[in-house]
C-alpha positions as CSV (number, residue, x, y, z in Angstrom):
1,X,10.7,-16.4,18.3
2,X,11.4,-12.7,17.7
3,X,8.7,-11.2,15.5
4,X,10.5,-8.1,13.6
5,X,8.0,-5.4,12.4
6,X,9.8,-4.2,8.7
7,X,9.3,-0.7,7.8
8,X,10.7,1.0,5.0
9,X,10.2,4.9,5.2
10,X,8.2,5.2,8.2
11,X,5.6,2.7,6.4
12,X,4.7,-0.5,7.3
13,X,5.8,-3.3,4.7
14,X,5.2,-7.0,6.4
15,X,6.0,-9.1,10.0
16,X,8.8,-11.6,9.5
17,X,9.6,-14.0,12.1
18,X,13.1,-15.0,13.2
19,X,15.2,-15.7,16.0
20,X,18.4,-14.3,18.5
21,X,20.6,-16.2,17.1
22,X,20.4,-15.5,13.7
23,X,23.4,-13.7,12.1
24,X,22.0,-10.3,10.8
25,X,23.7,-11.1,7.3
26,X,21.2,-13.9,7.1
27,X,18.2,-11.6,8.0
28,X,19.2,-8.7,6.0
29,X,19.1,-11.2,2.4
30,X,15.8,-12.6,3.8
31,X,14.5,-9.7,4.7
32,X,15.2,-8.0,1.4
33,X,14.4,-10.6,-0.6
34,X,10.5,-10.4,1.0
35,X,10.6,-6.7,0.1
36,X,12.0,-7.4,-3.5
37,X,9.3,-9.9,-3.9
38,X,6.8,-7.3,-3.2
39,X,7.7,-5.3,-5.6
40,X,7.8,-7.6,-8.1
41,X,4.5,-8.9,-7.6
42,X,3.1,-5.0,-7.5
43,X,4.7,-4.7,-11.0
44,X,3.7,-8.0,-12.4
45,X,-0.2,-7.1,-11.0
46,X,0.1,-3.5,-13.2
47,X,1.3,-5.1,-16.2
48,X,-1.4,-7.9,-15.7
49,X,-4.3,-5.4,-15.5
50,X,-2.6,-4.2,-18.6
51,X,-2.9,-7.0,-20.2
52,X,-6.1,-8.0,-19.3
53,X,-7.4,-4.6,-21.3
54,X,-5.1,-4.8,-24.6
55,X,-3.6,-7.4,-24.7
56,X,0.1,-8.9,-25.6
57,X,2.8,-6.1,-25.4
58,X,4.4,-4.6,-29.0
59,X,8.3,-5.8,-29.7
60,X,10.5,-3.1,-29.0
61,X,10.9,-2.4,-32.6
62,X,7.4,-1.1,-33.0
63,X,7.1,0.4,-29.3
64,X,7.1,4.7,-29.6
65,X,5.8,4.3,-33.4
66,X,2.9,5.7,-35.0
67,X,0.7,3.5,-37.1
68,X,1.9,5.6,-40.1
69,X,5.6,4.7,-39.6
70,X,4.5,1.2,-38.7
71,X,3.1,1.1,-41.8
72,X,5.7,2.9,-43.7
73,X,8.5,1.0,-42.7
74,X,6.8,-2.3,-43.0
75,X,7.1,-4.1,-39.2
76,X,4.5,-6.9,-38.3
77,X,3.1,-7.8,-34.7
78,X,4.3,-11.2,-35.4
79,X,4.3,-12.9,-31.5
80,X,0.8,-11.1,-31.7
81,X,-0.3,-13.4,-34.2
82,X,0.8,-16.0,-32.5
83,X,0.1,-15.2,-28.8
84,X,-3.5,-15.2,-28.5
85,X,-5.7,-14.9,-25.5
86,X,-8.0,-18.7,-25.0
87,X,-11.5,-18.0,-26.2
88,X,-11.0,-15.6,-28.9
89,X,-10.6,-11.7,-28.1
90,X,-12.3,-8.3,-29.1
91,X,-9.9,-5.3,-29.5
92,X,-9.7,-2.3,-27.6
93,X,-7.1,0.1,-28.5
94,X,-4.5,0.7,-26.0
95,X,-4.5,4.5,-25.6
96,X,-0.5,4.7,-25.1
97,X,0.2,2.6,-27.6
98,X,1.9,-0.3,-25.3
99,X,-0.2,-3.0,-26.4
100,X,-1.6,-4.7,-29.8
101,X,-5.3,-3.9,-28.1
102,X,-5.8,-7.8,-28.8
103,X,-8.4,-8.0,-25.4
104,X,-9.1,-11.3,-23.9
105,X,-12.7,-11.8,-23.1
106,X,-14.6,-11.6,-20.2
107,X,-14.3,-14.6,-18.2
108,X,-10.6,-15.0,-19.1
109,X,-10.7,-11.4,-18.0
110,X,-12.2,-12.3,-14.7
111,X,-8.9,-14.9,-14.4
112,X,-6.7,-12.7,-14.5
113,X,-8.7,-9.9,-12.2
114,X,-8.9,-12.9,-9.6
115,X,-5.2,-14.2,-9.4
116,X,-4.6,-10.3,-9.3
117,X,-6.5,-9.6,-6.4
118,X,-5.6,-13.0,-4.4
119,X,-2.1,-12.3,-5.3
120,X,-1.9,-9.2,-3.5
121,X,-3.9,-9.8,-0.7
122,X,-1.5,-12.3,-0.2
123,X,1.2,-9.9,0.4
124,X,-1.0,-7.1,1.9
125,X,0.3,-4.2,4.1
126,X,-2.5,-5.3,6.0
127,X,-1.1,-8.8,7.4
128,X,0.8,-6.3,9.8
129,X,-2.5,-5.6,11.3
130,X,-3.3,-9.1,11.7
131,X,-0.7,-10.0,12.8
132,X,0.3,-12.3,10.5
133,X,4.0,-12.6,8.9
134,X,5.3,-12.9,5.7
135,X,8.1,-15.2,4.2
136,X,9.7,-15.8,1.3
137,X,7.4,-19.2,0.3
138,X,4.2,-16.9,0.6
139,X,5.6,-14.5,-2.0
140,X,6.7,-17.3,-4.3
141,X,3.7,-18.5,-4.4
142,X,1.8,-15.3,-4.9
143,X,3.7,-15.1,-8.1
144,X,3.1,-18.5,-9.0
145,X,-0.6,-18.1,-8.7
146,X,-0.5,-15.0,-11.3
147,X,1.9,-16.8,-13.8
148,X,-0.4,-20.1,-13.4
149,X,-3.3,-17.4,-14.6
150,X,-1.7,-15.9,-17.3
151,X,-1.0,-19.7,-18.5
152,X,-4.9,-20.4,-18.2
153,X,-5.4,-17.4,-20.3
154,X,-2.5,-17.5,-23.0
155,X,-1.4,-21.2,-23.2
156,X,0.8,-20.3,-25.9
157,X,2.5,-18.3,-23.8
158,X,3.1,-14.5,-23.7
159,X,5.8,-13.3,-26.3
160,X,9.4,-13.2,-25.2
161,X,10.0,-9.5,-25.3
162,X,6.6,-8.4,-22.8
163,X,7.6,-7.3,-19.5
164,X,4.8,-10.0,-17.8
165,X,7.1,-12.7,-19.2
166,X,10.4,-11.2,-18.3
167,X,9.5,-10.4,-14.6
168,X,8.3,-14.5,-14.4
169,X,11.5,-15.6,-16.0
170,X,13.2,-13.3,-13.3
171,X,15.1,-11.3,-17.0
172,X,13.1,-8.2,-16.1
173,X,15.4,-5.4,-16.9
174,X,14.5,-2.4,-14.4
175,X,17.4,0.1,-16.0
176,X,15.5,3.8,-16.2
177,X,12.2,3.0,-14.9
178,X,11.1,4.3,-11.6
179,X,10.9,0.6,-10.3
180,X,14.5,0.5,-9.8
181,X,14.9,3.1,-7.8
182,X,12.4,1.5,-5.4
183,X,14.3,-2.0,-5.6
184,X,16.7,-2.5,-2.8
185,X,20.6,-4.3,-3.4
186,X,20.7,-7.0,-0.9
187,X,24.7,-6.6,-0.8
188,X,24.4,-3.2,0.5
189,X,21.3,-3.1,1.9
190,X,20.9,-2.0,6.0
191,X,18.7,-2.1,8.4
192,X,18.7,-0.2,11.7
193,X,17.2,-0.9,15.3
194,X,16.3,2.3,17.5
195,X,18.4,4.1,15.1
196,X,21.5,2.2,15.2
197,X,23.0,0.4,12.4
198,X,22.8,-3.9,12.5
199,X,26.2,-5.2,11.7
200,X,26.1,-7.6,9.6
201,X,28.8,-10.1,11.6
202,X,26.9,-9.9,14.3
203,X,23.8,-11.6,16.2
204,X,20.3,-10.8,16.3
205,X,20.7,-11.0,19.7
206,X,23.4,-8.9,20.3
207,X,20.7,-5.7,19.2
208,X,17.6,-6.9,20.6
209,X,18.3,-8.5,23.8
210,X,17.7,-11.9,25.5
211,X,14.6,-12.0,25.3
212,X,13.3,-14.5,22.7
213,X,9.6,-13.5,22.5
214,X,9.3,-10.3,21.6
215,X,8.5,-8.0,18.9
216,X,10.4,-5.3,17.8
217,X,10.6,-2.5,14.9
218,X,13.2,-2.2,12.0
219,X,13.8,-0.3,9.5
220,X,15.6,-1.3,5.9
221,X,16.8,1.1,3.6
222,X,19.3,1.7,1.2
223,X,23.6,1.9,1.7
224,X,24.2,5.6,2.0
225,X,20.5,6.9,2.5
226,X,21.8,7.7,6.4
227,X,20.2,6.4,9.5
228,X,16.2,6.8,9.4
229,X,14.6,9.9,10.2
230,X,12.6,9.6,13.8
231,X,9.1,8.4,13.5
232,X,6.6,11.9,14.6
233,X,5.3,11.4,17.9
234,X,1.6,11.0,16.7
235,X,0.1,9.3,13.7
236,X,-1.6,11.6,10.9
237,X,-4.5,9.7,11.6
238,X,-3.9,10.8,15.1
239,X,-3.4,14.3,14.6
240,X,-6.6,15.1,12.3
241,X,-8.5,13.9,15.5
242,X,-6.6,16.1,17.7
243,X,-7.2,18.9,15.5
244,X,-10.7,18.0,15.0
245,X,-11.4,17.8,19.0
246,X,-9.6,21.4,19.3
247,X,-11.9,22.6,16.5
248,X,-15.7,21.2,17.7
249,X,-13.8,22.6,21.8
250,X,-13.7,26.2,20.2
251,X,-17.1,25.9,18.2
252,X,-18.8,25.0,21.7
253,X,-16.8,28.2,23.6
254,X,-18.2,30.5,20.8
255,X,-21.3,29.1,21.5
256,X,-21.1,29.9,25.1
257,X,-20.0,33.2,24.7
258,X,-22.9,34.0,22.7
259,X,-25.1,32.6,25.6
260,X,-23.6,34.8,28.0
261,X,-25.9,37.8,29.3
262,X,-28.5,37.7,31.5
263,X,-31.9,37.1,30.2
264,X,-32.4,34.9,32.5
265,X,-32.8,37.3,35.8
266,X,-36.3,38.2,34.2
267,X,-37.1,34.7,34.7
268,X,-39.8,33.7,37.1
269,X,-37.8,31.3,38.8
270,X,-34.6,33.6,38.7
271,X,-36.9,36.1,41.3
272,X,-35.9,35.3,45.2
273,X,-39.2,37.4,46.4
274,X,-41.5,35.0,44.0
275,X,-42.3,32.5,47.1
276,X,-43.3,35.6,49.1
277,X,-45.4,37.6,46.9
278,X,-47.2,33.9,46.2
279,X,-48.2,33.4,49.9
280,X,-49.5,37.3,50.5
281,X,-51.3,37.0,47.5
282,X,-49.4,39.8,45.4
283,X,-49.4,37.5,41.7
284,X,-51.2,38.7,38.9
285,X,-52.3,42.2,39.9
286,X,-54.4,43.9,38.1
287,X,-54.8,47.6,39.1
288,X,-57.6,48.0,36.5
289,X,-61.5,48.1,37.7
């Protein structure tokens, strides 16, 4: 099996395992599908945390408004009357606005803080480190695990028009939002093997070689973003301990320079005629009676 090292930006995403005779076509939609998933599950954990603070999101009507012209023009929170949190709720104001501050309590709190955390280690940067790879049935079921949490803590469902909802229901609508500049078209998409372009009517194989166990780097990014830049030589972690190295090397040839005169000659042991003045006697003269 080749195990292909995905990196997006010079920064490590996940390990995905395929083989030479894959068509790249199929690994480009698999692979970008993974990467997609990601995100989605990064955005479903912010809402989430969200959620678990104030509650259900306002309907679009009432999103941007003050309470004044909420007031004034007469609109009701009616999904929040009906989408309630199991267990009752306290309120805590959102401070933007976002969310009817409706704040589930602690240990339906702690559900959704759980499925949060689980979810992402899940799909963690750090599985690359580990060694471990990622497929598409892992992500799915990261995502499962935070939808079968918000279930636990709003069995009536969330309301149709917040985000949470939308992005489970696979509706979300990304237009505008800084999100969708990160998501990546698996039509266009590319991805590039020591900075050459994989065709997509060709072969794993035909890029990597013939060898079937191995692990290699590539690199997915966008149609007309241009062929990655080259990775730098060293790490940054790499280079602060160069630089630190160079730093305590000139501290220690300052110190050494300091040192440098010669005290020492006065020494006792520093005298070559010391043995010879002990045997004749000629230590600790006094010429006082």
């Amino acid at each position: 099996m080749v195990i292909v090292h995905v990196k997006h930006k010079d920064t490590s995403q996940f390990l995905y395992e395929t083989t030479l005779k894959t068509p790249v076509e199929t690994l480009i939609t698999s692979l970008v599908a993974i990467y997609n998933g990601r995100l989605k599950i990064d955005r479903i954990c912010s809402e989430m945390e969200e959620l678990s603070k104030y509650g259900t999101l306002y309907p679009p009507e009432i999103l941007g408004l003050t309470e004044e012209q909420v007031e004034e023009m007469k609109l009701e929170d009616t999904y929040g009357e009906k989408c309630l949190p199991m267990g009752g709720h306290a309120f805590n104001k959102d401070p933007i606005g976002r969310r009817n501050g409706k704040q589930p309590n602690k240990n339906m709190q702690e559900v959704l803080k759980k499925a949060i955390a689980d979810a992402k280690e899940m799909i963690s940067k750090k599985l690359v480190l580990q060694e471990k790879c990622l497929t598409m049935k892992v992500v799915q079921e990261a995502i499962n695990l935070l939808k079968g949490a918000v279930t636990i803590v709003y069995p009536m469902k969330l309301p149709p028009h917040d985000v949470i909802r939308m992005e489970f229901e696979n509706i979300e609508d990304l237009a505008g939002t800084q999100a969708s500049l990160e998501v990546i078209d698996p039509t266009t998409a590319q991805i590039w093997f020591c900075g050459k372009e994989m065709y997509r009517d060709k072969l794993v194989g035909e890029y990597v070689g013939r060898i079937e166990n191995c692990k290699v780097v590539m690199k997915i990014t966008k149609r007309g973003s241009g062929p990655p830049c080259r990775e730098p030589i060293m790490s940054e972690e790499d280079r602060k301990q160069m630089m630190l190295h160079a730093y305590r090397k000139q501290e220690e040839l300052k110190k050494l320079a300091q040192d440098d005169d010669d005290n020492y000659l006065n020494s006792d042991w520093a005298d070559g005629q010391n043995l010879k003045r002990t045997f004749h006697g000629l230590r600790n003269i006094s010429w006082r009676p």
